[in-house]
BAFI-3210 file (N, C-alpha, C; in Angstrom, 3 decimals, decimal comma, padded with zeros to 6 digits):
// residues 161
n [1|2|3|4|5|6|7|8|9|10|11|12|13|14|15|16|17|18|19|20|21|22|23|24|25|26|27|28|29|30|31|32|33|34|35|36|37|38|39|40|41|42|43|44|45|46|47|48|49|50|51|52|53|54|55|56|57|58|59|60|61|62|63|64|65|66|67|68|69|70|71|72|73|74|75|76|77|78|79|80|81|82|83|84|85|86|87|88|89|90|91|92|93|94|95|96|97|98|99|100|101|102|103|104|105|106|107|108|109|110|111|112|113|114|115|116|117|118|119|120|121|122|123|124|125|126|127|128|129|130|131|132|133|134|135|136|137|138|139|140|141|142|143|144|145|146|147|148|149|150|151|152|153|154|155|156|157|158|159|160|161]
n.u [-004,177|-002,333|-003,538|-005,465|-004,248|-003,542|-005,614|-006,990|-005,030|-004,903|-007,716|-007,248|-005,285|-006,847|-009,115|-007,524|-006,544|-008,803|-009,699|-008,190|-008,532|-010,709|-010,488|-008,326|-010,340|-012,640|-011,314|-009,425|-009,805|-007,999|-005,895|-004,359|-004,266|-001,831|-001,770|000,807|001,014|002,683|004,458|007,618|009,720|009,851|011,262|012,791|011,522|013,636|014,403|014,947|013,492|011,056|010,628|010,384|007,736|006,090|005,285|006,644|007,241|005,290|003,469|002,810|000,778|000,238|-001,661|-002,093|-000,144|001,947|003,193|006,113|007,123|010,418|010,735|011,116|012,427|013,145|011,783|009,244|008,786|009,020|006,714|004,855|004,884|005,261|003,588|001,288|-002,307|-005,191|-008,423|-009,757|-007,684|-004,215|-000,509|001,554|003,810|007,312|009,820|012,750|014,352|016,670|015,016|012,887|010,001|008,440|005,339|003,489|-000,123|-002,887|-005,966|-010,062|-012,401|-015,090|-013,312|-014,177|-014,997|-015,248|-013,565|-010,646|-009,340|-007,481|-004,938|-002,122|000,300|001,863|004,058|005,596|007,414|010,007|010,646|013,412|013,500|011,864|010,538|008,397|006,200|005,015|002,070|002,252|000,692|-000,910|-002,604|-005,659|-008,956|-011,246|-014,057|-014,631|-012,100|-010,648|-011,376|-010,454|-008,047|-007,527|-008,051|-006,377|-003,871|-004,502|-004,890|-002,216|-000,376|-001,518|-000,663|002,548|002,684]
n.v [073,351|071,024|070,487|069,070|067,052|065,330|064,193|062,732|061,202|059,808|058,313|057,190|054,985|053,930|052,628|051,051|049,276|048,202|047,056|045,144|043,311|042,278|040,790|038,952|037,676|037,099|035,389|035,232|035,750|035,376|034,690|031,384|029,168|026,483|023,568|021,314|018,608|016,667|013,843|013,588|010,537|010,643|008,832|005,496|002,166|000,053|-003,268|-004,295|-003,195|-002,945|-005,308|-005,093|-003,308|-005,122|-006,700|-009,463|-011,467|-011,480|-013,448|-016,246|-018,459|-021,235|-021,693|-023,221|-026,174|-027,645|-030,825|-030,138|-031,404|-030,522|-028,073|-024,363|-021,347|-019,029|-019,194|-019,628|-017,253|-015,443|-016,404|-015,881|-012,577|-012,099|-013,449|-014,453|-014,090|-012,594|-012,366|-011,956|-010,974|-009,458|-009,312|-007,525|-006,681|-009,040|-010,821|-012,498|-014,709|-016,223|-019,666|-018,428|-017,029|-013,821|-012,353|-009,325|-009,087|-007,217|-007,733|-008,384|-007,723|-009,771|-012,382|-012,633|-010,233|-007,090|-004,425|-004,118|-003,127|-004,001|-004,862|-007,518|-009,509|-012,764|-015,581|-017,707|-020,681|-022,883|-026,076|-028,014|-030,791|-032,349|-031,931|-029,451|-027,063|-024,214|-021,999|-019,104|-017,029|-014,333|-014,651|-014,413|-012,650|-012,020|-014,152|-013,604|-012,957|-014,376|-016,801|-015,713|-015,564|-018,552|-018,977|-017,366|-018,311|-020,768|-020,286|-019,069|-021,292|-023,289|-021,423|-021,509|-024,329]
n.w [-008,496|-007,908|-006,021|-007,339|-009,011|-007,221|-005,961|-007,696|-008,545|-005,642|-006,118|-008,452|-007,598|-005,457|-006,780|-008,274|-006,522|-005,422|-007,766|-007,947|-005,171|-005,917|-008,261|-006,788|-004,688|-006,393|-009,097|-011,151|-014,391|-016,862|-016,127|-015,374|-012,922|-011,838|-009,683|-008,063|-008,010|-007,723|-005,947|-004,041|-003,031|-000,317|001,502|000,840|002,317|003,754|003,060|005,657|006,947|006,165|007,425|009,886|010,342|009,538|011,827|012,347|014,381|016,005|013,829|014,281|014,015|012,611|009,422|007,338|005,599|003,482|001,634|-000,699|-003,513|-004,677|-004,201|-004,311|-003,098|-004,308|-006,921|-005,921|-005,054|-007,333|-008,777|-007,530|-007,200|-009,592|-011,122|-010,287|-010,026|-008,536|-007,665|-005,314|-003,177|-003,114|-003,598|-002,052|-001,391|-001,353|000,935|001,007|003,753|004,095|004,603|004,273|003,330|003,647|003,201|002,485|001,856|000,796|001,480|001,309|003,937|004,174|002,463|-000,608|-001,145|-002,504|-001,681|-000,730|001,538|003,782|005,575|005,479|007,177|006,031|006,634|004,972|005,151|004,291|004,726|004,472|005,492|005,261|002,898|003,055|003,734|004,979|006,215|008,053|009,890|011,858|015,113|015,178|016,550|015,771|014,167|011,385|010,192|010,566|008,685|006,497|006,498|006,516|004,258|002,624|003,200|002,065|-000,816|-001,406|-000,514|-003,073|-004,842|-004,920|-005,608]
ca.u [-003,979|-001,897|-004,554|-006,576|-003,836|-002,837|-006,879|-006,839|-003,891|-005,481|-008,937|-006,804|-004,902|-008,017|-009,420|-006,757|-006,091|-010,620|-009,576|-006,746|-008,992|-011,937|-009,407|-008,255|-011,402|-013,286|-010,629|-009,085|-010,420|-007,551|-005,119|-004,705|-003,338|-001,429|-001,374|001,904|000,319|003,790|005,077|008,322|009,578|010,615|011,885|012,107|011,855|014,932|013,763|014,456|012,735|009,531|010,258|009,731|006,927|005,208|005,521|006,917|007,308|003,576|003,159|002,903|-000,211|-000,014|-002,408|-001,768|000,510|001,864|004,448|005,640|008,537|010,841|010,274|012,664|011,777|012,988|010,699|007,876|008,922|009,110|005,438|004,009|004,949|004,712|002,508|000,347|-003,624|-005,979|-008,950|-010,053|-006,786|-003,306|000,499|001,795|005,885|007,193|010,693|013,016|015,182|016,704|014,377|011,493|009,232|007,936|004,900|001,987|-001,060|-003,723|-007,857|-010,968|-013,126|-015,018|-012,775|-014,034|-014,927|-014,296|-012,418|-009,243|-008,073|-006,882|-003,350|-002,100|001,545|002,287|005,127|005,644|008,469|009,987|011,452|014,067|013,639|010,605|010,192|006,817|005,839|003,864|002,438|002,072|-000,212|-001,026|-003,801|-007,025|-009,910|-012,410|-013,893|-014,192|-011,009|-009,591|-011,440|-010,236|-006,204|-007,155|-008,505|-005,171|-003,414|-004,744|-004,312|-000,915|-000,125|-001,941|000,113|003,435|002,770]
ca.v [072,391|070,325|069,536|068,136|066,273|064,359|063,305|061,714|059,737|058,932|057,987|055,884|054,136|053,140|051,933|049,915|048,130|047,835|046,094|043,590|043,009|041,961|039,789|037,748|036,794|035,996|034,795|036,350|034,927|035,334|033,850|029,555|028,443|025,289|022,816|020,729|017,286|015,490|013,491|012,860|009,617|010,775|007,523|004,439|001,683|-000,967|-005,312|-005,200|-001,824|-003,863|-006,585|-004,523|-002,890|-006,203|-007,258|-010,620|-011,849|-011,998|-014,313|-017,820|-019,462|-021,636|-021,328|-024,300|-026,982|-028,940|-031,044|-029,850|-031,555|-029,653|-026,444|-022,967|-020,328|-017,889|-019,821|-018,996|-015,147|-014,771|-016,655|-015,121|-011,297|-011,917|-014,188|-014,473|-013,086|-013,439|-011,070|-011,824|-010,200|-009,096|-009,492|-006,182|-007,352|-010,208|-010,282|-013,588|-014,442|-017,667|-020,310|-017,892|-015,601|-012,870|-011,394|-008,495|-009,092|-006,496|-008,410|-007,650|-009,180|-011,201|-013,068|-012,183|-008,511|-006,623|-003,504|-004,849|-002,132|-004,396|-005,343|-008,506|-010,291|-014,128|-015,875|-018,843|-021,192|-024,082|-026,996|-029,017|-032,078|-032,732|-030,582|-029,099|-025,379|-023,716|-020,641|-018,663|-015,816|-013,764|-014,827|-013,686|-012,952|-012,682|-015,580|-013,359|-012,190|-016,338|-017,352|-014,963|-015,695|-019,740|-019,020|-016,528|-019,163|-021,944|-019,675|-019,022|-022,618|-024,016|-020,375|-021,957|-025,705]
ca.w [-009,532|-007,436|-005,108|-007,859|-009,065|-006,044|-005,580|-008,919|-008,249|-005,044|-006,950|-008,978|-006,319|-004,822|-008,251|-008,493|-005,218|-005,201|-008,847|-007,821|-004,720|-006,919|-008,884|-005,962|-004,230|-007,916|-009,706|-012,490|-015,879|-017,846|-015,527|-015,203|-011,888|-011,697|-008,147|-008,161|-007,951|-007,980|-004,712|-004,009|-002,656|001,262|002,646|000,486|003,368|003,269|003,602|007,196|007,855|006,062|008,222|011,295|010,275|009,565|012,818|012,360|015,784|015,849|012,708|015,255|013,975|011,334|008,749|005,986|005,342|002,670|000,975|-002,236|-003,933|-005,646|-003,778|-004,621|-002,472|-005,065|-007,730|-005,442|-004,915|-008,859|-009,147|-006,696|-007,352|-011,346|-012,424|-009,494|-010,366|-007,491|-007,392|-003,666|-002,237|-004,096|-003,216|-002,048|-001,234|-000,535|001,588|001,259|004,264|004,177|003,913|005,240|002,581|004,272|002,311|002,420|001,297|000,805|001,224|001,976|004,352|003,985|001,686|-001,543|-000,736|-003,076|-001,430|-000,096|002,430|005,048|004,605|006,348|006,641|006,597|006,468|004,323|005,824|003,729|006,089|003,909|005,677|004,705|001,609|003,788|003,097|005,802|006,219|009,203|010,318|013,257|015,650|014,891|017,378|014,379|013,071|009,875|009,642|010,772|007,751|005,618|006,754|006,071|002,612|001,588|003,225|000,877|-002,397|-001,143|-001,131|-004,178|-005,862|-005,234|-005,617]
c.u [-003,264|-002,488|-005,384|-005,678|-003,546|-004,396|-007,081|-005,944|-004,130|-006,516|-008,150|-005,911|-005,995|-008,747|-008,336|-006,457|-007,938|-010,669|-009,030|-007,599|-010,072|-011,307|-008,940|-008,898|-012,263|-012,169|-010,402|-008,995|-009,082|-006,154|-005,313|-003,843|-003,238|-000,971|-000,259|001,426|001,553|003,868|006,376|008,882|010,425|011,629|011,531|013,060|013,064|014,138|013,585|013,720|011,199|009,340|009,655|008,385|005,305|005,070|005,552|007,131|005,776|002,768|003,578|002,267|-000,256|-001,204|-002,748|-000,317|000,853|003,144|004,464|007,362|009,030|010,845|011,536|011,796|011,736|011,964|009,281|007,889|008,512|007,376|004,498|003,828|004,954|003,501|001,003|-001,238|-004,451|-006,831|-009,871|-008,599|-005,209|-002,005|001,069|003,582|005,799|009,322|011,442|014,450|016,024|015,762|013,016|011,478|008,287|006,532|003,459|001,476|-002,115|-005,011|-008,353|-011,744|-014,766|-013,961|-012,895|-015,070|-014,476|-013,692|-011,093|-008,719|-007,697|-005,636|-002,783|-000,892|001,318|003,181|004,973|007,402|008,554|010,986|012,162|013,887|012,882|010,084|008,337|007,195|004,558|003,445|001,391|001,441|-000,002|-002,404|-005,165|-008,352|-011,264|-012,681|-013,478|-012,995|-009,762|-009,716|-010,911|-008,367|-006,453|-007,545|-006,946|-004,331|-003,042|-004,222|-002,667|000,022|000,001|-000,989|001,329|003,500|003,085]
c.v [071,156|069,756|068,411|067,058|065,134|063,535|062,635|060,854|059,252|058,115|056,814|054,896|053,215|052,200|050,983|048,899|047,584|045,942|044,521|042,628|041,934|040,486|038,757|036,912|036,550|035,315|035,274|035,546|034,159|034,745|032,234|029,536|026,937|024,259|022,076|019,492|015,953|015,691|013,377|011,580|010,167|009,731|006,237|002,748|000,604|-002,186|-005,282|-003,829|-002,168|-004,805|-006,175|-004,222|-004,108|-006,851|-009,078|-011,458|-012,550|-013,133|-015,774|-018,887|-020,036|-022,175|-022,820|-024,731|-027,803|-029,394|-030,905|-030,051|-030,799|-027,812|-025,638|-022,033|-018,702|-018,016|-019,533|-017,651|-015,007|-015,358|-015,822|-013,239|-011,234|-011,909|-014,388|-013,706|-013,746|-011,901|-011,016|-011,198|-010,392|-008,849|-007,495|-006,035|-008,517|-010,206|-012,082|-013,068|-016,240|-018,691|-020,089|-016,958|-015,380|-011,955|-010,709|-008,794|-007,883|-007,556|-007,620|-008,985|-008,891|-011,461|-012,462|-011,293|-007,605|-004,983|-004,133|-003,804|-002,685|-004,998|-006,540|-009,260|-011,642|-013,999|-017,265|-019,837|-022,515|-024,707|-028,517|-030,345|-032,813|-032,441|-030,135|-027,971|-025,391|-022,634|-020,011|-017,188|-015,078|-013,981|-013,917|-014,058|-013,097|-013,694|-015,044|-013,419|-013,619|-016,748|-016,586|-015,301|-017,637|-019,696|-017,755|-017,714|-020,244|-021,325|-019,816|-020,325|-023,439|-022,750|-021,042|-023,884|-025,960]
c.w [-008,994|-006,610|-005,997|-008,359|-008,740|-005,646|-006,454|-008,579|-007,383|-005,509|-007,526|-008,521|-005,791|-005,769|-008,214|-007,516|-005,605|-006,964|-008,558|-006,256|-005,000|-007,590|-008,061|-005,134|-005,151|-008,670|-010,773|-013,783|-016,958|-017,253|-015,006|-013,932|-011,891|-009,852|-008,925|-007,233|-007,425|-006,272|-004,760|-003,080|-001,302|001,632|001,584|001,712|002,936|003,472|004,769|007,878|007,357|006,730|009,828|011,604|010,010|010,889|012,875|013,061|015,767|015,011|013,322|014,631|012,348|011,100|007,697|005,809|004,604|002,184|-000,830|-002,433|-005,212|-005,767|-003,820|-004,124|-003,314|-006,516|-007,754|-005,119|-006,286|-008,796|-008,371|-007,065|-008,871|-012,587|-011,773|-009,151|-009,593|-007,454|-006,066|-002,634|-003,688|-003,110|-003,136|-001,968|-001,054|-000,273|001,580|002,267|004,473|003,425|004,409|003,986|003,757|003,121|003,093|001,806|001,781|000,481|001,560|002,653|003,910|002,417|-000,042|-002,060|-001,853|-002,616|-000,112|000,754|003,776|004,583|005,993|005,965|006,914|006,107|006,131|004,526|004,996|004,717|005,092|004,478|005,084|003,501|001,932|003,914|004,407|006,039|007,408|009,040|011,668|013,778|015,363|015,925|016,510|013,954|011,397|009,068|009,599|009,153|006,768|005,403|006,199|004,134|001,747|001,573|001,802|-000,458|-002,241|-001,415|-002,448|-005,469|-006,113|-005,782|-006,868]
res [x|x|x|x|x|x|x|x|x|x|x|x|x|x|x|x|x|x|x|x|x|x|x|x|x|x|x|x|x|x|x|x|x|x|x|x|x|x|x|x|x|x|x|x|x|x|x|x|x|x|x|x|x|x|x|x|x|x|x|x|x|x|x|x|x|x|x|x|x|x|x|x|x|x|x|x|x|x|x|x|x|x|x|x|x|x|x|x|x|x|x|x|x|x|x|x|x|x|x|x|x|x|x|x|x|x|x|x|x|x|x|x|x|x|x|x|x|x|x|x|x|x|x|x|x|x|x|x|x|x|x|x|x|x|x|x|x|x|x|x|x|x|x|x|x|x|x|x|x|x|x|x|x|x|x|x|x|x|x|x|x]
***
């Protein structure tokens, strides 16, 4: 009697692992699994740890030039990152250091492309003497990618003027 006992409870051992087996490679109906979708923010970078990363050294070639009286560099930060709607490329930061804005832009090329996944810094430099606004790039061996830096350029300009 004890033999038969102990093979049943094996029988149903096996039944049951064969069950829960069954259950985890189909999926078990009556159970919902949830992924945890949320990020949290690792590292949020500091101004001059964006300034690095832009490589600002590199930003030599100026792009566009103009005089604009009555120029506020924080005037043109607030227009630019507020009010500023451009659907050939879009302001991603912009970094004031003095009398130097520092900003990302996200385009696409050609110009007005519409997927923007190239991301590209200038630097917009106001020169009190003159009240002349200029704004600087990084060399480009592309013609595409030239014309594409004189045409942000220009917006850039005609944004703060």
């Amino acid at each position: 009697m004890e033999v038969l006992g102990t093979i049943i409870s094996v029988i149903g051992l096996i039944v049951h692992i064969i069950q829960k087996v069954n259950q985890s490679s189909h999926g078990d109906t009556n159970t919902t699994y949830y992924t945890d979708t949320t990020y949290a923010v690792v590292h949020k970078f500091t101004p001059q740890e964006k300034l690095d990363n832009m490589n600002i050294d590199s930003l030599n070639i100026c792009y566009k030039t103009a005089g604009i009286s009555g120029f506020s560099i924080e005037k043109a930060r607030r227009t630019l990152l507020n009010s500023y709607v451009q659907h050939d490329f879009y302001i991603d930061d912009v970094i004031i250091r003095q009398n130097c804005m520092y900003i990302k832009v996200m385009h696409a090329i050609p110009f007005n492309g519409g997927n923007k996944c190239y991301g590209a810094s200038f630097s917009m430099n106001f020169m009190t003497v003159n009240d002349g606004v200029a704004v600087y790039g990084s060399k480009k061996i592309n013609a595409d990618e030239e014309l594409v830096f004189k045409e942000i350029a220009n917006e850039l300009i005609k944004a703060v003027s």
